[in-house]
C-alpha positions as CSV (number, residue, x, y, z in Angstrom):
1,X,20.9,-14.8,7.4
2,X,20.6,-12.1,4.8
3,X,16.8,-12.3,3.9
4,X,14.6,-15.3,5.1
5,X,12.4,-15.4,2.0
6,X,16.0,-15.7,0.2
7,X,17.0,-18.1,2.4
8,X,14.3,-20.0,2.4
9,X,14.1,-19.5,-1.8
10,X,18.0,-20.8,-1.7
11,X,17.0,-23.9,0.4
12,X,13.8,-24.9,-1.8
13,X,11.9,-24.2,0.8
14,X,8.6,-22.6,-1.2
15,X,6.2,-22.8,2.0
16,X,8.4,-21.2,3.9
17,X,9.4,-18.9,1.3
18,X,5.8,-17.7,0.8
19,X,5.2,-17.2,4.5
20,X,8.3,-14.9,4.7
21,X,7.3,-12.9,2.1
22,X,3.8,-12.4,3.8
23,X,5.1,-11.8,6.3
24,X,6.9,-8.9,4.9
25,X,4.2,-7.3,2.9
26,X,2.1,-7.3,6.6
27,X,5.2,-5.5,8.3
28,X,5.2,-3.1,5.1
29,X,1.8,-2.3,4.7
30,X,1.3,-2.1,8.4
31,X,4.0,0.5,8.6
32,X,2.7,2.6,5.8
33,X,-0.8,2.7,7.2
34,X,0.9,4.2,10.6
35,X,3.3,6.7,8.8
36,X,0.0,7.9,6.4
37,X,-2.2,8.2,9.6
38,X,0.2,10.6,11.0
39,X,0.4,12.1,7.9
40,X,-3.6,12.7,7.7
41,X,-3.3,14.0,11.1
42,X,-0.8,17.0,10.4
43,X,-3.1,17.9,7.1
44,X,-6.2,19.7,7.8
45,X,-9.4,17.9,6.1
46,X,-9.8,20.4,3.1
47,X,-9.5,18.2,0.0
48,X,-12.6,16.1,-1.3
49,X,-13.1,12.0,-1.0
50,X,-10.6,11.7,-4.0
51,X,-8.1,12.9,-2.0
52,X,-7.2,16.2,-4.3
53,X,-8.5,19.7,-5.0
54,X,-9.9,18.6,-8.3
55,X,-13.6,18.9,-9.0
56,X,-15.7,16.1,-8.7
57,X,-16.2,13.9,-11.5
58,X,-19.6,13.8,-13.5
59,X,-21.7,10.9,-13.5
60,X,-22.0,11.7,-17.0
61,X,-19.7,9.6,-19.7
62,X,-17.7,11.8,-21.4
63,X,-18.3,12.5,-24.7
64,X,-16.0,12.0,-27.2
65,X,-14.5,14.1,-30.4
């Protein structure tokens, strides 16, 4: 068994299919939230709510030339 969603693709299988690949974007995004947590852990809390050093951003429109 190489991949299941490939398997399942190869097969005709779509449901089955579609529930691999669910499955797969849960593992993924599941492990990226653990690996950023530890991440925001070893960072101390100096940058903004955007996430950079950047200023905030006006509540203005900007004008243009």
């Amino acid at each position: 068994m190489m991949y299941p969603g490939y398997d399942a693709l190869a097969a005709g299988d779509a449901a089955l299919a579609q529930a691999a690949a669910l499955m797969r974007v849960n593992t993924t995004e599941t492990w990226l939230r653990r690996h950023l947590a530890h991440v925001a852990a070893a960072v101390p809390d100096v940058l903004d709510d955007r996430g950079d050093d950047t200023e905030p951003l006006s509540d203005e429109a900007p004008v243009l030339p």
